[in-house]
DSSP file (Angstrom, degrees, kcal/mol; ACC not computed):
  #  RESIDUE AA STRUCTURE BP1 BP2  ACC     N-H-->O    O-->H-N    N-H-->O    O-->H-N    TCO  KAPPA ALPHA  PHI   PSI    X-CA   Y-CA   Z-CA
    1    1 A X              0   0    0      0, 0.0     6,-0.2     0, 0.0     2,-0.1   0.000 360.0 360.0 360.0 153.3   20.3  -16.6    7.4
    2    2 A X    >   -     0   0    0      4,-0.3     3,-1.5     1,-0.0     5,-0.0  -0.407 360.0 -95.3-118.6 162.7   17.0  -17.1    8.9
    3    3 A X  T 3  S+     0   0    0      1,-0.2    -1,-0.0    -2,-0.1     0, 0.0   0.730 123.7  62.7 -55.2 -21.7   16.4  -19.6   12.1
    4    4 A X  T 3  S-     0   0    0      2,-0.1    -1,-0.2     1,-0.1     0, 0.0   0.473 125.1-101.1-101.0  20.7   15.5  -22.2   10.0
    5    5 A X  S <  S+     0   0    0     -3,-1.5     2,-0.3     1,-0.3    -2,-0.1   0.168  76.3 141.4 113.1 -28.6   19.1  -22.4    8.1
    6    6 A X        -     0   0    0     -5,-0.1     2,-0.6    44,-0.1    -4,-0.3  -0.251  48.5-145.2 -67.0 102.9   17.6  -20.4    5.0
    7    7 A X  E     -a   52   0A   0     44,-0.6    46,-1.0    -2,-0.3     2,-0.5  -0.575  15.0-151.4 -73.4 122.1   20.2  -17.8    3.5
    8    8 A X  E     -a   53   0A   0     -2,-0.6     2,-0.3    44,-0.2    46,-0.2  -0.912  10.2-168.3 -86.2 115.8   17.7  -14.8    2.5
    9    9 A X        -     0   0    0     44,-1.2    44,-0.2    -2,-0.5     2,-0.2  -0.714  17.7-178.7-124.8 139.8   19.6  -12.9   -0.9
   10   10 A X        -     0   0    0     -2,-0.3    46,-0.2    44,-0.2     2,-0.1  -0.618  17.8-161.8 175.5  90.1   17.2   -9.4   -1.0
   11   11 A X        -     0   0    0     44,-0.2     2,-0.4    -2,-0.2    44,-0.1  -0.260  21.6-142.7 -66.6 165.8   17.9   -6.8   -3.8
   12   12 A X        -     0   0    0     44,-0.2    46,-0.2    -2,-0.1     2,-0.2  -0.969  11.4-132.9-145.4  90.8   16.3   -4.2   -2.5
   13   13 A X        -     0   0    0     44,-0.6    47,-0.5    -2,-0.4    46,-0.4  -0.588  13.9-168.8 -68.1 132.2   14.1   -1.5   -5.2
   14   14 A X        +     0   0    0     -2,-0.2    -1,-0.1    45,-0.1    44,-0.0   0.499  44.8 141.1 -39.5 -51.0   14.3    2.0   -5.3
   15   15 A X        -     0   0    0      1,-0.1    46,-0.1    44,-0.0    45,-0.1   0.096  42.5-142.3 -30.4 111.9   11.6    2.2   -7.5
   16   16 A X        +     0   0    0     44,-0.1    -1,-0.1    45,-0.0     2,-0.1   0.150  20.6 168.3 -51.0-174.5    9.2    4.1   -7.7
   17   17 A X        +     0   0    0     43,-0.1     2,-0.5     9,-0.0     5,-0.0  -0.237   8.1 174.2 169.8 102.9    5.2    3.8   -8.6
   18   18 A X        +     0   0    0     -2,-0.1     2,-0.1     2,-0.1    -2,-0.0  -0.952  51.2  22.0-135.5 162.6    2.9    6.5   -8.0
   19   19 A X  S    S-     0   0    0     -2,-0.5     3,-0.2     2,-0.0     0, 0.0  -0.255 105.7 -25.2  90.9-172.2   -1.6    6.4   -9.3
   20   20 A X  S    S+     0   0    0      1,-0.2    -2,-0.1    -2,-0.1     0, 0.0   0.211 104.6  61.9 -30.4 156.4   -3.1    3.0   -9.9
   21   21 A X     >  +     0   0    0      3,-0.1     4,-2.4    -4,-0.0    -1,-0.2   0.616  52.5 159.9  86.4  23.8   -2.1   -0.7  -10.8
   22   22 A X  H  > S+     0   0    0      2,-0.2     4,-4.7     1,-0.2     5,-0.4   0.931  80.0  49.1  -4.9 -73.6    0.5   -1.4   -7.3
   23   23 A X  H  > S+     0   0    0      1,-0.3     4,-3.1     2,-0.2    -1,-0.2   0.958 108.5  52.1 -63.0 -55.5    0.1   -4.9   -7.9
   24   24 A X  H  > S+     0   0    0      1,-0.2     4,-1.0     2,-0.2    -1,-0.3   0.755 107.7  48.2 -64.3 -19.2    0.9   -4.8  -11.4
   25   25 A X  H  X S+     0   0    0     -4,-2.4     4,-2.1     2,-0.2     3,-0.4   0.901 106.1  54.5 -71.6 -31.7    3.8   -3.1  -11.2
   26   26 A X  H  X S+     0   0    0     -4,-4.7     4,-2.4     1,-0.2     5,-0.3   0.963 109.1  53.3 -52.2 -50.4    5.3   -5.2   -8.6
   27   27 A X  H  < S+     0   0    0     -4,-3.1    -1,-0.2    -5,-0.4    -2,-0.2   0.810 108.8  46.0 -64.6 -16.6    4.7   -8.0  -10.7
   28   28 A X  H >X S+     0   0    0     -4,-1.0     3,-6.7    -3,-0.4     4,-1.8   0.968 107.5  59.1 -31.6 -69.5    6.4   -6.4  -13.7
   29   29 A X  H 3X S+     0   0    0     -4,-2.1     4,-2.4     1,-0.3    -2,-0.2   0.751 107.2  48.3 -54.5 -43.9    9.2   -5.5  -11.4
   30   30 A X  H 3< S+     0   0    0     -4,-2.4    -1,-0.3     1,-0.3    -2,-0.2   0.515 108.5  49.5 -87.7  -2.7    9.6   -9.3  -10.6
   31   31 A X  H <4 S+     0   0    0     -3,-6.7     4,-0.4    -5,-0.3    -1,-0.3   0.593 113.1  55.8 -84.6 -22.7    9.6  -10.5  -14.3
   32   32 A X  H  < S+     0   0    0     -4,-1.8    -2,-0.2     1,-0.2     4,-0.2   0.986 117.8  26.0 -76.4 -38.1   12.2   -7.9  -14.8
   33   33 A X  S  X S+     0   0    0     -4,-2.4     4,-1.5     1,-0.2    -1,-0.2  -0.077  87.2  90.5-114.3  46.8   14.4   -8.9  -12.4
   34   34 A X  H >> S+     0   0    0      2,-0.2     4,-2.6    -3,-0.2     3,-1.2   0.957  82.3  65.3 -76.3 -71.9   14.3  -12.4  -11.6
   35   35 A X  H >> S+     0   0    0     -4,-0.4     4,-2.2     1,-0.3     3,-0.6   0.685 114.0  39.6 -34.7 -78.3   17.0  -13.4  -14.2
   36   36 A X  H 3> S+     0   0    0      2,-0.2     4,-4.2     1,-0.2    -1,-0.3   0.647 113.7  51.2  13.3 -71.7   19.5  -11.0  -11.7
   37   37 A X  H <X S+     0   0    0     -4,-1.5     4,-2.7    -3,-1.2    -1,-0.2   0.848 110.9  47.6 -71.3 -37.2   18.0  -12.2   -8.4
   38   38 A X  H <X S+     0   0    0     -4,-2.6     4,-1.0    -3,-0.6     3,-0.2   0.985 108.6  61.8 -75.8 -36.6   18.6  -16.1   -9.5
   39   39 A X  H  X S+     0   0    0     -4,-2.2     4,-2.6    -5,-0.3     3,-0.3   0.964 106.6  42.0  -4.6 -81.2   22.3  -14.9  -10.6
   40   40 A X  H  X S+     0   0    0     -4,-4.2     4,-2.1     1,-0.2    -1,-0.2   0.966 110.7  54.2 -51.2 -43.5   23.0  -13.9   -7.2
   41   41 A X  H  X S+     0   0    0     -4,-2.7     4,-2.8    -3,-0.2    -2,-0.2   0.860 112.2  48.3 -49.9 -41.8   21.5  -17.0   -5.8
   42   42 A X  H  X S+     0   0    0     -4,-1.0     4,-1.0    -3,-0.3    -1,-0.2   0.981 107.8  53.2 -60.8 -58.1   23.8  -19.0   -8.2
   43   43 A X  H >X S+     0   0    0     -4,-2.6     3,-2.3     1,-0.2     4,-1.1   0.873 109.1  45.2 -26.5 -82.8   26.5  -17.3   -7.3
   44   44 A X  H >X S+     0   0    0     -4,-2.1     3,-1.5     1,-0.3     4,-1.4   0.828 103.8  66.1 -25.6 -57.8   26.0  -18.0   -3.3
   45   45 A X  H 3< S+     0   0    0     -4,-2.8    -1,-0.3     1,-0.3    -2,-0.2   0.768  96.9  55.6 -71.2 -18.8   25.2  -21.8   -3.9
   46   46 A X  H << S+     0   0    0     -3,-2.3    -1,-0.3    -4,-1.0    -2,-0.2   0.806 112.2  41.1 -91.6 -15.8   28.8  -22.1   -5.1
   47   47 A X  H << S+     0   0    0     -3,-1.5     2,-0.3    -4,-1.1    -2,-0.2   0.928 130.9   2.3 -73.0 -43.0   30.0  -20.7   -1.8
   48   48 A X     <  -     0   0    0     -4,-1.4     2,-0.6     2,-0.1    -1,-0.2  -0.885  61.1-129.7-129.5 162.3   27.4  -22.7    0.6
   49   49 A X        +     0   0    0     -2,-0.3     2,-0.2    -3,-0.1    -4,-0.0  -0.979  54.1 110.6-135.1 160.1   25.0  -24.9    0.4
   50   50 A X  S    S-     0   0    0     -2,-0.6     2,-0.6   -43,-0.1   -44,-0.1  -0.899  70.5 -81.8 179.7 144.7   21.7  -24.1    2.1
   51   51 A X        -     0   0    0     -2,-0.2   -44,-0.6   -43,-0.0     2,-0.2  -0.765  46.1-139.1-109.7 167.4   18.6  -23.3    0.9
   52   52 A X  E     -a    7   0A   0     -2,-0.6     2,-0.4   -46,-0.2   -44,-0.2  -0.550  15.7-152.9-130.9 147.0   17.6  -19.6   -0.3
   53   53 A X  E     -a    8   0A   0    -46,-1.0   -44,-1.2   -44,-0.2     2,-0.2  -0.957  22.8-158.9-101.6  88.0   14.9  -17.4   -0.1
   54   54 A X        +     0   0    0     -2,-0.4    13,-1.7    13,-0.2     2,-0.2  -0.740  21.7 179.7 -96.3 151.9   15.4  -15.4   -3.2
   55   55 A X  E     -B   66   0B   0     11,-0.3    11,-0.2    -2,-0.2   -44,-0.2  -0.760  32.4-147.6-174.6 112.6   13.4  -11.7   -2.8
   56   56 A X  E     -B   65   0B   0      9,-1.9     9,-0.7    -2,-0.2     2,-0.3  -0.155  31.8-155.4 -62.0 141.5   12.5   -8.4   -4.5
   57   57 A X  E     +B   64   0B   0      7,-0.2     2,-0.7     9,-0.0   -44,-0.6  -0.652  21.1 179.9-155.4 114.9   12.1   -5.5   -2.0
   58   58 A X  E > > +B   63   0B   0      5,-2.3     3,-2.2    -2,-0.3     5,-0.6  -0.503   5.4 173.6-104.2  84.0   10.5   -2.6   -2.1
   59   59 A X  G > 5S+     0   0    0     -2,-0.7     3,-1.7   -46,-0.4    -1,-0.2   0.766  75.9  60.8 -62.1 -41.5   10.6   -0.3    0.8
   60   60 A X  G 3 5S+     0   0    0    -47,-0.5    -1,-0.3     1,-0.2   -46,-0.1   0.741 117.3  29.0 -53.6 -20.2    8.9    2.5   -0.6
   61   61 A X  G < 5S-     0   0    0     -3,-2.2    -1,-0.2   -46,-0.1    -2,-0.2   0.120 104.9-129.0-105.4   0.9    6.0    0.9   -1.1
   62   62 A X  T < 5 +     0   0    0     -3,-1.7     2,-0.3    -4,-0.4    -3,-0.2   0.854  62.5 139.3  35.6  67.3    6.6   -1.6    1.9
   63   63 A X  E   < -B   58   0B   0     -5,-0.6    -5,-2.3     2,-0.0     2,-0.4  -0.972  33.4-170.4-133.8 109.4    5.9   -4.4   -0.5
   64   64 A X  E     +B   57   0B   0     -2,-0.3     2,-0.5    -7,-0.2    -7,-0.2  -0.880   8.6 172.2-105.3 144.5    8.1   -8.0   -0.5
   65   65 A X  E     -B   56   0B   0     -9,-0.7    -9,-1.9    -2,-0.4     2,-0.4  -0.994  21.4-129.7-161.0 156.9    7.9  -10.7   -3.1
   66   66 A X  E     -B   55   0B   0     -2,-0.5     2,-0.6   -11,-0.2   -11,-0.3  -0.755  14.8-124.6-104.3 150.9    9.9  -14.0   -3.8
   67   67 A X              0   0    0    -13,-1.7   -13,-0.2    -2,-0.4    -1,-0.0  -0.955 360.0 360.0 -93.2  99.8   11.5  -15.3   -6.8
   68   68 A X              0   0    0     -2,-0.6    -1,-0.1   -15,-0.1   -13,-0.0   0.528 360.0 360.0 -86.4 360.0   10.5  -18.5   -7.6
């Protein structure tokens, strides 16, 4: 939970990606697993409410993106 109140839920990828097209794979990555990410998010809202940051991370590639 962030200073401003916002619980951040952040799967975290493994994932590899090595030549060309960065950006298009992240954005794959985030059609594949959005259905997942908003899961968890559902999941949480029936413990609190607050609002969420939902968010793909990929440390190998030191790359972040939200699920909206």
């Amino acid at each position: 939970v962030d200073e401003a109140g916002v619980r951040w839920i952040v799967d975290w990828k493994s994932s590899s990606h090595s030549g060309g097209g960065l950006e298009q794979f992240l954005d794959s990555e985030v059609e594949r697993y959005t259905p997942q990410l908003r899961k968890y998010g559902a999941v949480v809202k029936q413990l609190e409410v607050r609002p969420q940051k939902l968010v793909l991370y990929f440390p190998m590639h030191q790359a972040m993106r939200e699920v909206v």
